[in-house]
C-alpha positions as CSV (number, residue, x, y, z in Angstrom):
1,X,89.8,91.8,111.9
2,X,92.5,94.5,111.3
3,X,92.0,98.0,110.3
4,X,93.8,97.4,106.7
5,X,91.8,94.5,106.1
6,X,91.1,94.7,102.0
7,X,93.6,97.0,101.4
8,X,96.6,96.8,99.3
9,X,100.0,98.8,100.5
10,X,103.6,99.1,98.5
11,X,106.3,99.4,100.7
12,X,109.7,100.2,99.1
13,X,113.4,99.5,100.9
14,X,111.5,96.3,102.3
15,X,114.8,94.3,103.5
16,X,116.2,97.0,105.6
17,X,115.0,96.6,109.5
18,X,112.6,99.5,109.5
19,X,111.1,98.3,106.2
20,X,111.1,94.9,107.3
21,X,109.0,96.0,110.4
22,X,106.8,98.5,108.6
23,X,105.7,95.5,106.2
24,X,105.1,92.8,109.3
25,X,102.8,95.3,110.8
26,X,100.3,95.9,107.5
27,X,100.3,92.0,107.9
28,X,99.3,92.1,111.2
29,X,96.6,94.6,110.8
30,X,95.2,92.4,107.6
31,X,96.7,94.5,104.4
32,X,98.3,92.3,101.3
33,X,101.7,93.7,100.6
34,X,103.6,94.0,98.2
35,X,107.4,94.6,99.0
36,X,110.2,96.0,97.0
37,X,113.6,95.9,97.1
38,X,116.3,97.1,95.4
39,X,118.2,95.1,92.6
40,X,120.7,92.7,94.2
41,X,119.2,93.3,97.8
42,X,119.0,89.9,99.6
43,X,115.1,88.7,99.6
44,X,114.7,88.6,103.8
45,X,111.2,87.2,103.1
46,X,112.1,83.9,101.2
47,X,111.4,81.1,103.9
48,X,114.5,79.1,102.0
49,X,116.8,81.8,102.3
């Protein structure tokens, strides 16, 4: 079980590379994330895309 397990984290500039990694490692450690962009930004977390 990770140590964010239950918790909820916003991470803004989510597409970049840093945010991109900062947002897979809350997944790892068990939060639910919510990630924002900015309008027009390329979604990096649609499977489709």
């Amino acid at each position: 079980m990770g140590h964010l397990t239950g918790r909820v984290v916003l991470i803004t500039g989510a597409a970049g590379g840093l945010g991109r990694a900062v947002v897979a490692e809350f997944l790892n450690e068990g939060a639910r994330v919510w990630a924002v962009l900015a309008p027009g930004e390329a979604n990096p977390f649609r499977e489709d895309a």
